[in-house]
MARGU-337000 format. One record per residue (C-alpha): residue in three letters; residue number from 1; x, y, z. Coordinates in steps of 0.001 Angstrom, whole numbers, plus 500000, padded with zeros to 6 digits. Layout:
# MARGU-337000
 type seq   east  north     up
  ALA NUM      X      Y      Z
...
# end
This chain:
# MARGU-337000
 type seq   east  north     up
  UNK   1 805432 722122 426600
  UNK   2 802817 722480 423848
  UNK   3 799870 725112 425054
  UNK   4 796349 724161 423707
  UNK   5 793548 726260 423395
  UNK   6 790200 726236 421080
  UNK   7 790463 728482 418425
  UNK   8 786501 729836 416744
  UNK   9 787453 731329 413000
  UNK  10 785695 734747 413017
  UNK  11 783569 735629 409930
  UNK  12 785932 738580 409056
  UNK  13 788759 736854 408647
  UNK  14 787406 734721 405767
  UNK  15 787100 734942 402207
  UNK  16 783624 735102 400268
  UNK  17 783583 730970 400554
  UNK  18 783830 731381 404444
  UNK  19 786923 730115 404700
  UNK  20 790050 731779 406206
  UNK  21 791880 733732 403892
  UNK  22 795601 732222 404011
  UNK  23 797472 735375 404668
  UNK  24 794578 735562 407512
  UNK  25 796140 732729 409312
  UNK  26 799015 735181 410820
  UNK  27 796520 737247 412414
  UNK  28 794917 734054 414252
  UNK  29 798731 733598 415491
  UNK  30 798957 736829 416856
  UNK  31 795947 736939 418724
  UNK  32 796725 733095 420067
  UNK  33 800519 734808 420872
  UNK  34 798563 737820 422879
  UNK  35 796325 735583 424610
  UNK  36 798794 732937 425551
  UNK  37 802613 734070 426001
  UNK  38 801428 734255 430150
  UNK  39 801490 730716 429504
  UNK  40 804797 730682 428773
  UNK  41 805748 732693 432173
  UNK  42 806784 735534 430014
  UNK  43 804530 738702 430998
  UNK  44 802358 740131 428644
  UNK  45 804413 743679 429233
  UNK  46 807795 742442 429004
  UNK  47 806667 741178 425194
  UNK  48 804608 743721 424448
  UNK  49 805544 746957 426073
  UNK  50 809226 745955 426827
  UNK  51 812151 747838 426182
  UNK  52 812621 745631 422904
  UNK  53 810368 745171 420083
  UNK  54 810370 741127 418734
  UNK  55 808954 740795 414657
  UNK  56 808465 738495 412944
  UNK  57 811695 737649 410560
  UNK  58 810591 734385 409489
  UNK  59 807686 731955 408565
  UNK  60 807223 728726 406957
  UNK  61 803828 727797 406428
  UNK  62 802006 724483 405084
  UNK  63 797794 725390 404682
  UNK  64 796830 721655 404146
  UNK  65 793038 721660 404750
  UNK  66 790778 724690 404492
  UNK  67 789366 726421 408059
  UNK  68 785684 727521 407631
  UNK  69 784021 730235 408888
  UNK  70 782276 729661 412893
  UNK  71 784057 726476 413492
  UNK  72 786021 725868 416421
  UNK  73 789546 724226 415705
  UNK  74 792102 723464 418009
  UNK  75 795454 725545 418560
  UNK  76 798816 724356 419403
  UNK  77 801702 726536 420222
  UNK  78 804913 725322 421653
  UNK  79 809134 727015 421437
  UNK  80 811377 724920 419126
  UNK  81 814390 727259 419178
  UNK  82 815592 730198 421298
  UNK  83 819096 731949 420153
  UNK  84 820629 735117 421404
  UNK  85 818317 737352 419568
  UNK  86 815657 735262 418106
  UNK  87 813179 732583 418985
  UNK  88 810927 729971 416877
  UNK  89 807915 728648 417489
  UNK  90 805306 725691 416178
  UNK  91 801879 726780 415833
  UNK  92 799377 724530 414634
  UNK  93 795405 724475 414431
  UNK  94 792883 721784 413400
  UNK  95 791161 718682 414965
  UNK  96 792416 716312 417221
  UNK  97 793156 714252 414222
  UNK  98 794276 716541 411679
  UNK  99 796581 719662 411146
  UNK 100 794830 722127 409015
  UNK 101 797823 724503 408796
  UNK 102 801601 724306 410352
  UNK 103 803650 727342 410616
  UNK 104 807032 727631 412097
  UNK 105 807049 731724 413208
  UNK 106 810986 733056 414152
  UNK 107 810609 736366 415958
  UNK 108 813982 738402 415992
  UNK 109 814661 741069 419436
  UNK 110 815526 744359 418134
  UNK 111 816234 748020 419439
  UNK 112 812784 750348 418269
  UNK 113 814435 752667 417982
  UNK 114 816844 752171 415177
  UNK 115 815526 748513 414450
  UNK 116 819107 747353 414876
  UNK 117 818878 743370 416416
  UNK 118 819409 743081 420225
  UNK 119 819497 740497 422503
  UNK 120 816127 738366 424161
  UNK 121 815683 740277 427434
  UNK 122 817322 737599 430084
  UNK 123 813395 737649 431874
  UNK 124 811723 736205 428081
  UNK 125 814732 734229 427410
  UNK 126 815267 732003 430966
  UNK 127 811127 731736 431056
  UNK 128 811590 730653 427406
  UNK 129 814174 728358 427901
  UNK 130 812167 726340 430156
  UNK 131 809638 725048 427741
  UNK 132 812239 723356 424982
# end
């Protein structure tokens, strides 16, 4: 399951060519992941307010084509991996014809309070599961 959604790059995100600053591009995932992880069936509480905390450990990114300032691109977000403590994901944005950046994003489960990795909550992990 890939989720879709249109994607308007705000001006404060960009650099002074209004275009989005590269390291910007993680912050345009995390509001897509706030808005959309319902999507997934996992509740916005369980990942967010949970008993767990899930950072990013990992991120592979390819910026092909810049993203300008007030356009509207389109987002793609879909799992390619869930383990016992982590899970990857494929998050895209462009046009219908083009990525302008790919980035693989592995979140790791851990304890907050010493940071120590934990297992995905069963609840995130079996909705999860379901959209391999």
């Amino acid at each position: 399951m890939t989720i879709t959604h249109n994607i308007k790059i705000p001006f404060h995100l960009c650099d002074p060519a209004k275009i989005l600053f590269f390291g910007s591009l993680y912050e345009v995932y995390h509001q897509f992941l706030e808005d959309h992880i319902s999507e997934f069936g996992v509740d916005w509480n369980d990942w967010f307010k949970g008993p767990t905390g899930a950072p990013i450990r990992a991120l592979n990114t390819s910026y092909d084509a810049p993203l300008f300032f007030g356009e509207t691109y389109e987002g793609k977000w879909s799992v390619i991996k869930v383990s016992e403590s982590t899970v990857s994901f494929k998050f895209s944005i462009g046009t219908s014809n083009k990525d302008h950046a790919i980035t693989e994003i592995t979140h790791c489960f851990i304890n907050p309070k010493d940071g120590s990795k934990t297992e995905i909550p069963s609840k995130i992990k079996s909705a999860l599961l379901k959209h391999l």
